[in-house]
C-alpha positions in Angstrom: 14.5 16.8 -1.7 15.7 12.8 -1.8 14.2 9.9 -0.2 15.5 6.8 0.1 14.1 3.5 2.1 16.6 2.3 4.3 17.1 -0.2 7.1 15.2 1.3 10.0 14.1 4.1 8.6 13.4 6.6 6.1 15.0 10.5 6.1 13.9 13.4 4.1 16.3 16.4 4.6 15.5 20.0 3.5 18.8 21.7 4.1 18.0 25.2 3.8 20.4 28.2 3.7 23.3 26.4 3.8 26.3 28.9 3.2 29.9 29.3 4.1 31.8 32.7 4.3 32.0 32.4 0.1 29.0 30.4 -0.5 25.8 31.4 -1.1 22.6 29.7 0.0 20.4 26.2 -1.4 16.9 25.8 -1.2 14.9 22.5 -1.7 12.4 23.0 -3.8 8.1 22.3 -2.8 8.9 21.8 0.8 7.5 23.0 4.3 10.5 25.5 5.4 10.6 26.7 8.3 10.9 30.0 9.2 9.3 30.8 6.1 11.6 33.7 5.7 15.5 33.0 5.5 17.7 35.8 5.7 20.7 34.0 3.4 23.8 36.7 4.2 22.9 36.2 8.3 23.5 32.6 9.8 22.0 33.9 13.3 18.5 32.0 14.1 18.3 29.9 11.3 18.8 26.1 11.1 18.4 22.6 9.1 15.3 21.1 9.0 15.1 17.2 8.7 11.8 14.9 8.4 12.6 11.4 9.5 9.6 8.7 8.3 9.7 5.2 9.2 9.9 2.9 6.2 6.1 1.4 5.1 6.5 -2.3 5.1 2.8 -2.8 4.2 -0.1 -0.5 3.8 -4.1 -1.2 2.5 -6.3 1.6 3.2 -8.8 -0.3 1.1 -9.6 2.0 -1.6 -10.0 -1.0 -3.9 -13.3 -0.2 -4.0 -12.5 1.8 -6.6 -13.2 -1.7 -8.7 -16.8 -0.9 -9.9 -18.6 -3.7 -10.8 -21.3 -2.4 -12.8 -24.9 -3.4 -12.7 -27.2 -5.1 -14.5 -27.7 -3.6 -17.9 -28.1 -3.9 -21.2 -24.9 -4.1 -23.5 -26.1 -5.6 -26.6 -28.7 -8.2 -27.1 -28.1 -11.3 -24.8 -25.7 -9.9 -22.6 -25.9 -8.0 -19.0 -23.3 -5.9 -17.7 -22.6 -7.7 -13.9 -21.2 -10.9 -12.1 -20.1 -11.4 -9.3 -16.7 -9.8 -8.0 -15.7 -10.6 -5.0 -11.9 -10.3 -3.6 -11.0 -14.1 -3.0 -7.3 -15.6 -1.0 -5.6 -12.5 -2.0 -6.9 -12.3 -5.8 -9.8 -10.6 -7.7 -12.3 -12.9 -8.7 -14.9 -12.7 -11.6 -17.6 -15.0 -12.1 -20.6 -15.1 -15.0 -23.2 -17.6 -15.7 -23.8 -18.3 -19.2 -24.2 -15.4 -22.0 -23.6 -13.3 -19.3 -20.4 -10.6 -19.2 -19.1 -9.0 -15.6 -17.4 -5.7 -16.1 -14.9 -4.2 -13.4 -13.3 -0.6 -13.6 -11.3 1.6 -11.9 -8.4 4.3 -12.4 -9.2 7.8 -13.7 -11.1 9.0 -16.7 -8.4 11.3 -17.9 -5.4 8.8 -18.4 -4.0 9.0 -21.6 -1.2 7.0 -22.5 0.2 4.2 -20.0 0.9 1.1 -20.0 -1.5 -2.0 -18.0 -0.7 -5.2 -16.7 -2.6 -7.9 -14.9 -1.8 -11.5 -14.5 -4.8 -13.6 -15.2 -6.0 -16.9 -14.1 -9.0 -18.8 -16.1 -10.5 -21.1 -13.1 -11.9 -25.1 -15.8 -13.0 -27.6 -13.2 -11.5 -31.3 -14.3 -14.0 -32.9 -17.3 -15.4 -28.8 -17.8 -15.0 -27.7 -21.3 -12.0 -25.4 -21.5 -14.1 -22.5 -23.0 -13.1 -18.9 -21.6 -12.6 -15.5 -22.4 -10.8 -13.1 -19.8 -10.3 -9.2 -21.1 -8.3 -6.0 -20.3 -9.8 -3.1 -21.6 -8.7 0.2 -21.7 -9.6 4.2 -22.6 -12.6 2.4 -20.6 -15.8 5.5 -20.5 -18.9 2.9 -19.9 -19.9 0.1 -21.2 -20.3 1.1 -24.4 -16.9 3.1 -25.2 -13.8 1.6 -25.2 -10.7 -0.7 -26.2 -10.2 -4.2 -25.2 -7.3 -7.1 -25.2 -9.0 -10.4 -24.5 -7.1 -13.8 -23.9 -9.1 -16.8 -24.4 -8.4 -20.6 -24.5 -7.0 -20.7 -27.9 -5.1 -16.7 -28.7 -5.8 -13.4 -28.3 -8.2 -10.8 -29.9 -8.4 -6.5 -30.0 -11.7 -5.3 -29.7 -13.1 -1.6 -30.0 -16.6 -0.5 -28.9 -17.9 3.1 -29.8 -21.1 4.2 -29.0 -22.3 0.5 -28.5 -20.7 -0.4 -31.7 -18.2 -3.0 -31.8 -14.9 -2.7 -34.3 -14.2 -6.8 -34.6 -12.3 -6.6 -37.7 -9.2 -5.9 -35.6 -5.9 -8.0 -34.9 -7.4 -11.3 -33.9 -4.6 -14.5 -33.6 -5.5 -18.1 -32.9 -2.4 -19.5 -33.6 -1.4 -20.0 -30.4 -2.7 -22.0 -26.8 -3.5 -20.0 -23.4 -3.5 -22.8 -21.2 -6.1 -22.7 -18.3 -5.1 -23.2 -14.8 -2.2 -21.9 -15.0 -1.3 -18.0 -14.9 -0.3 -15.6 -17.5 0.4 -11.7 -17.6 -1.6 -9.7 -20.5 0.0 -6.4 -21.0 -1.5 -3.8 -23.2 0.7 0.0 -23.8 -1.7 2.6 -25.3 -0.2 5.3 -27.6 -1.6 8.6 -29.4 -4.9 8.9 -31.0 -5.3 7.1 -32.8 -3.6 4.9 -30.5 -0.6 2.7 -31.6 -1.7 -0.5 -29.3 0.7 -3.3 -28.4 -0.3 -6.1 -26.4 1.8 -8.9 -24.6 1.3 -12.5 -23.4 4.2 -13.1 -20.4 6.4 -10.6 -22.3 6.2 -11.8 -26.1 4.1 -9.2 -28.7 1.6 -10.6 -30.0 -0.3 -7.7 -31.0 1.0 -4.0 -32.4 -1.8 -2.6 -34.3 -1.9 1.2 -35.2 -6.1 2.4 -34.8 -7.7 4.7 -37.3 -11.0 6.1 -37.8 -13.2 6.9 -34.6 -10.8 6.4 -31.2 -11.1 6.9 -27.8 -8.6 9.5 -26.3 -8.2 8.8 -22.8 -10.1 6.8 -20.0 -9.9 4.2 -17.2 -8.7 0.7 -16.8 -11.3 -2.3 -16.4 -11.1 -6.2 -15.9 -13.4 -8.1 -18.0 -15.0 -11.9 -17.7 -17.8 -13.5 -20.1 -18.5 -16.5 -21.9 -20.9 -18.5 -24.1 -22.5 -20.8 -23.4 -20.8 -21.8 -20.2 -20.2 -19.9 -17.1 -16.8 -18.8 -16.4 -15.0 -18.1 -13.0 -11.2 -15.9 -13.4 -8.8 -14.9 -11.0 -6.8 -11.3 -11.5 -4.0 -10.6 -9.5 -1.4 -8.0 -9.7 -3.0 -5.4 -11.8 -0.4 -2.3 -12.6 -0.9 0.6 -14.4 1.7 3.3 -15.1 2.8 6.0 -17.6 5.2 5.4 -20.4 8.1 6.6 -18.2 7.5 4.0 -15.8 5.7 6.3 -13.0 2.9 4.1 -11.4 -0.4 5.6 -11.5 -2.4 2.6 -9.8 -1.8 -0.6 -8.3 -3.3 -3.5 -6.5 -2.1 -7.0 -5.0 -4.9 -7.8 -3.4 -2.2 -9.0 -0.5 -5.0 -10.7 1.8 -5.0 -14.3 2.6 -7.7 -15.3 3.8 -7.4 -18.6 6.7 -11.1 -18.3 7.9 -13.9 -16.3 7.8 -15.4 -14.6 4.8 -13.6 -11.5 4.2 -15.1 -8.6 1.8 -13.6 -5.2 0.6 -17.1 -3.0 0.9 -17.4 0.8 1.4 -13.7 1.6 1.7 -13.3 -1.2 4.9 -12.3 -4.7 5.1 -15.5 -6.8 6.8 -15.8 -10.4 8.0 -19.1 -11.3 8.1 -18.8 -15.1 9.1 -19.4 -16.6 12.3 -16.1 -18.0 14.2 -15.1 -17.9 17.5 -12.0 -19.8 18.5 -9.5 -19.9 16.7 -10.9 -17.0 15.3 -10.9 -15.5 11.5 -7.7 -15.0 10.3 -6.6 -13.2 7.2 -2.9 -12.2 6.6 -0.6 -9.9 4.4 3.2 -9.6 4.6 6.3 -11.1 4.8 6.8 -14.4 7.0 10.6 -13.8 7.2 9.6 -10.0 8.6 10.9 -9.7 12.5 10.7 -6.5 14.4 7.8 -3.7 13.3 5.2 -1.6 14.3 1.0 -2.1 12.7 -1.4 0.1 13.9 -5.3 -0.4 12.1 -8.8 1.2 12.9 -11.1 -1.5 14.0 -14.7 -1.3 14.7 -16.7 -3.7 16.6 -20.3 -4.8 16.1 -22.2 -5.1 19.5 -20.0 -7.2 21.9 -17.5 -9.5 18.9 -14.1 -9.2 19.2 -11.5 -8.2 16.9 -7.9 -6.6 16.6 -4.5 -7.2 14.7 -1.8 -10.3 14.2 1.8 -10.3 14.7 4.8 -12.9 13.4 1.9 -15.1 11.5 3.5 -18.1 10.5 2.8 -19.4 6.5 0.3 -22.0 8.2 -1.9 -19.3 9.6 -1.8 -21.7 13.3 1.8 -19.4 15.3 1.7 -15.8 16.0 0.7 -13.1 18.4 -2.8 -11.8 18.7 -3.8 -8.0 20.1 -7.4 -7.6 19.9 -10.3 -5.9 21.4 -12.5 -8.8 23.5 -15.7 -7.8 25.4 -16.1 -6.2 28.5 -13.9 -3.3 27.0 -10.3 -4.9 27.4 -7.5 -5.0 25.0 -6.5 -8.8 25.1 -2.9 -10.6 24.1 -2.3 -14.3 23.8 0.2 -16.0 22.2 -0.8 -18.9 19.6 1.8 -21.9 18.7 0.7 -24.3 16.2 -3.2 -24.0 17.3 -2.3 -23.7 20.8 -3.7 -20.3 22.4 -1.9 -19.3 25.8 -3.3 -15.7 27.5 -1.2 -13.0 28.7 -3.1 -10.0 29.8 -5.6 -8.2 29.3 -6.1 -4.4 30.5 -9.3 -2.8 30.8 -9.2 -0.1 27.6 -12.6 1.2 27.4 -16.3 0.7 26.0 -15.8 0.1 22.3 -18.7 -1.2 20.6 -20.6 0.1 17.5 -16.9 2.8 17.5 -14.0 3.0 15.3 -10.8 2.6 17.5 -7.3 2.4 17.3 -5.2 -0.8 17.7 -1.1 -0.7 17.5 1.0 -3.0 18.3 5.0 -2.9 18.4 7.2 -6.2 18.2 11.3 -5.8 18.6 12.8 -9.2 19.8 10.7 -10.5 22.4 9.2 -7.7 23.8 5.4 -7.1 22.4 3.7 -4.1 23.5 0.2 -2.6 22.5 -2.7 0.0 23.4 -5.9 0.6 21.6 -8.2 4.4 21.9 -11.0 6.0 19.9 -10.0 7.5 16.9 -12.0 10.3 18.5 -9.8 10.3 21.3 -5.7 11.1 22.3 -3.1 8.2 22.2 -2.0 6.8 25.4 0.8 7.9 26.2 1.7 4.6 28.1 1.8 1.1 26.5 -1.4 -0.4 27.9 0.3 -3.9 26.9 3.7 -4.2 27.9 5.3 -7.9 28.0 8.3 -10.1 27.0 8.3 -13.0 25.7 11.3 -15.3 26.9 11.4 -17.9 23.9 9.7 -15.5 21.3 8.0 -16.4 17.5 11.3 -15.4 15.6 9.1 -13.8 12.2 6.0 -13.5 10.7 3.9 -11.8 8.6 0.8 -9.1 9.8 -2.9 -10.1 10.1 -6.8 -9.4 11.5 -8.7 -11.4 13.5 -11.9 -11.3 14.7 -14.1 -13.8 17.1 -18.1 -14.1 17.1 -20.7 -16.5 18.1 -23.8 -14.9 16.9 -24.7 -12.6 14.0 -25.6 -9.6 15.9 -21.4 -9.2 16.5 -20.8 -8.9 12.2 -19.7 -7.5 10.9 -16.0 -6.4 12.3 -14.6 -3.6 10.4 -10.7 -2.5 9.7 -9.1 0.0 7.9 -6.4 1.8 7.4 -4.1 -0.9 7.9 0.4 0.0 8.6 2.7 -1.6 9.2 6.2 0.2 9.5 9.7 -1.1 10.7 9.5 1.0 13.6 7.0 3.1 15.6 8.2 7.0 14.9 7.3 8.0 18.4 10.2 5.5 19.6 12.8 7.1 18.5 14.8 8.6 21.0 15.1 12.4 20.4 18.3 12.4 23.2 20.5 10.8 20.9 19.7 11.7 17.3 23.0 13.0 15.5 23.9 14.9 12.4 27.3 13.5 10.8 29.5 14.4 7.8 32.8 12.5 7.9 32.4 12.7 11.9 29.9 14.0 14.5 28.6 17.7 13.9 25.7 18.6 15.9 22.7 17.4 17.9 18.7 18.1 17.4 18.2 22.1 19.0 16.7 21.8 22.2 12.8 21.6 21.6 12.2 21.3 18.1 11.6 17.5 17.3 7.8 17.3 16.6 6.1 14.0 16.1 3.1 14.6 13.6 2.2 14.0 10.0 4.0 16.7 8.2 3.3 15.6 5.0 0.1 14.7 5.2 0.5 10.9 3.2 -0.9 9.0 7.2 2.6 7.7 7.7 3.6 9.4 11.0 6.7 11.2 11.0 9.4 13.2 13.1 10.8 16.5 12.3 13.7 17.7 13.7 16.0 20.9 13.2 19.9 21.2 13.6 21.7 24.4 14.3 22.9 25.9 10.6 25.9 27.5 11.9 27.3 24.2 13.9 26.7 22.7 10.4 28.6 25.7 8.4 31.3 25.8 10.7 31.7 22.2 10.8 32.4 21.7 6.8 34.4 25.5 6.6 37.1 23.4 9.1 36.6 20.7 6.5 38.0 22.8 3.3 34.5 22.4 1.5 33.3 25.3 -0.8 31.6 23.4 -3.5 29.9 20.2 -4.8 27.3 17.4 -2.5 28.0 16.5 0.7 26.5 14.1 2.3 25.2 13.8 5.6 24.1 11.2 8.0 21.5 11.3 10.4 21.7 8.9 13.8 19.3 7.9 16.2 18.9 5.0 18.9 15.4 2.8 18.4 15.5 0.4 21.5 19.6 1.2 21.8 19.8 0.0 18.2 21.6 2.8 16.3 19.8 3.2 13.0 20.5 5.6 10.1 19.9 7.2 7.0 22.2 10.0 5.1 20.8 12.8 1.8 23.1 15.6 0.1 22.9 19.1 0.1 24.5 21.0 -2.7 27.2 23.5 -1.8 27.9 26.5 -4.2 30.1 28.4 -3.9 29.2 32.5 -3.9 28.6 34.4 -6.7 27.2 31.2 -8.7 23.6 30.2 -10.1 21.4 28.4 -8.2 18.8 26.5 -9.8 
């Protein structure tokens, strides 16, 4: 199995049974075949199946609350496991008073060796004394087992706890400046155990220090912020962790930017909780130069507030489209320009209140179109919204929005948030096309089904071709062995997209492995 991200699309094909007179047949590996049984010396009934995905431009299902900030506590005499965390313009804020340390975790017990990264931002107001101290640690159990990298003002240090006792008389360098307001990237790679530990200010070593004596084996990631005797506020951002062949094992951006409103990560959901009505709370992720895409989100309104999604957000956070549930049960569009808010329609949808629905939303050119149902509920099969613009925003990034005049309407709650280069469901099935060097086949009548095959909440298409067009296609061709690559067409608004993978002939009597 390949896939690759393309323009318009993404393909998966599982080419099964592929087989000339002399060849014999190629299985994908860990895939959904179907039929489940192939007969591989009989070409009759069986075909090529082909997964088509639409290429994730964006996606936040909010799991960032696996950051744990840890309560109040004792760690050792003076100090209290806490501050205050709080996810602040698209960043990861800590914040301590005085003698105080804020612990954040998250990741998976079991990791073993990998390497972390975060970029880190100390936060000295003018005429404050430029006193910090801003830690990655790692082989994180509690509070009281495991390793830690700090920067501070003037180097870096390596710190061990182990059953509440703390190792100092590790590699500790204060030969050097970290400047404050300004960002830099700590990076830490764990090794063995006793682990070999290196750690990196934006790329240089400064530390590579082999542990003895009592270790930790494995354990989570955490972010770390303290001080004495002032308090100290730092911003993270960008915090990746992956194994020592590069795999990522956990990753966030934090790629909110908040215009108004106060904007939390809480429970698995993204809340505002602040009072606005017009223009509304905004918060945005994406790309400004991004131009035609599909977003779909769950959205749940509190009593009779308003919210729903953003489309083509400008850098200013005043120009773009807005979608969004308004009261009364209607789904409502207007268009914003620098500030300026101009309605368009706005269809009865349904009583939503105090329910998780569904909002999507599909931009190509000028032609916006939306609908919004339960998530208990079936899609409409219609666009509820349906309009064209005739001098259109060109680009923009994604967003939320919500509108309130009164407490009892916060919060509003989203989740799940997509956003794809194209809606899956408009593809048209009619005119998808399987290629080699030239046309070969079409999709067999009735077998393109629009689901979730596997299972990740991107929506896909599958789609099966006829095996023996396909065999009898590269037979006139002369091909008995080696790749050959295919290419799969389709029409998305009359715009030919597509996407091509390999299958692996062999010829008969040959291994296959």
């Amino acid at each position: 199995m390949k896939t690759k991200a393309i323009t318009g699309m993404v393909l998966t094909l599982f080419f099964v049974s592929i087989m000339l007179s002399n060849m014999v047949s190629v299985k994908a590996m860990e895939v959904d075949i179907a039929p489940a049984t192939l007969n591989v010396n009989n070409n009759a009934g069986e075909w090529i199946t082909a997964y088509i995905e639409p290429t994730v431009m964006f996606k936040d299902t909010f799991t960032r609350t696996e950051w744990t900030p840890h309560p109040a506590g004792t760690w050792q005499p003076g100090y209290s496991i806490g501050g205050v965390w709080a996810f602040e313009n698209g960043e990861y804020s800590g914040q301590v008073p005085a003698y105080t340390v804020g612990l954040s975790s998250a990741g998976d017990s079991m990791w073993v060796n990998y390497i972390a990264e975060v970029k880190i931002y100390p936060i000295i107001a003018s005429g404050a004394p430029d006193y910090w101290r801003a830690g990655l640690l790692f082989r994180y159990i509690d509070e009281n087992n495991w390793y830690m990298v700090h920067t501070y003002d003037h180097g870096i240090r390596l710190v061990k706890r182990i059953s509440g006792v703390d190792y100092v008389d590790l590699p500790w360098y204060t030969d050097f400046t970290v400047p404050s307001n300004t960002w830099h990237t700590l990076k830490v790679v764990v090794n063995g155990d006793p682990p070999r530990i290196q750690a990196y200010i934006n790329d240089v070593l400064k530390i590579d220090y082999q542990d003895s004596g009592p270790s930790i084996s494995a354990g989570k990631i955490a972010l770390g912020v303290w001080d004495e005797p002032y308090p100290v506020h730092i911003h993270f951002d960008d915090v990746i962790v992956a194994d020592l062949f590069g795999t990522v094992l956990f990753e966030d951006h934090f790629d909110w930017q908040v215009i108004l409103g106060e904007w939390k990560v809480l429970d698995y959901e993204y809340q505002q909780i602040a009072n606005w009505y017009i223009p509304g709370a905004r918060s945005f992720a994406g790309d400004t130069a991004w131009t035609n895409y599909a977003m779909i989100a769950k959205v749940k309104i509190t009593d009779d507030g308003w919210g729903g999604l953003l489309l083509r957000g400008n850098a200013d956070g005043n120009t773009y489209y807005e979608l969004y549930l308004q009261r009364g049960g209607r789904l409502q569009l207007v268009k914003t320009v620098a500030g300026v808010r101009t309605g368009i329609i706005n269809p009865y949808v349904g009583a939503f209140a105090d329910q998780w629905w569904y909002i999507k939303a599909v931009i190509y050119g000028g032609h916006v179109m939306g609908k919004a149902w339960p998530i208990s509920g079936t899609e409409p099969t219609t666009w509820q919204v349906d309009w064209s613009d005739t001098t259109p925003i060109a680009s923009g990034r994604i967003g939320l929005i919500t509108f309130s005049w009164s407490t009892t309407q916060l919060p509003v709650y989203f989740d799940d948030v997509l956003a794809t280069d194209i809606d899956i469901n408009d593809i048209n099935v009619d005119t998808i096309q399987l290629w080699h060097t030239d046309y070969i086949a079409t999709v067999v009548s009735g077998s393109a089904l629009f689901g979730d095959h596997d299972g990740d909440g991107i929506p896909d298409l599958t789609i099966k071709f006829d095996r023996a067009a396909v065999v009898d296609h590269l037979r006139l061709e002369g091909i008995t062995s080696g790749d050959v690559e295919l290419t799969i067409k389709a029409q998305v608004y009359g715009v030919w997209l597509d996407d091509s993978d390999s299958v692996r002939v062999i010829a008969k009597g040959k291994a296959t492995f």
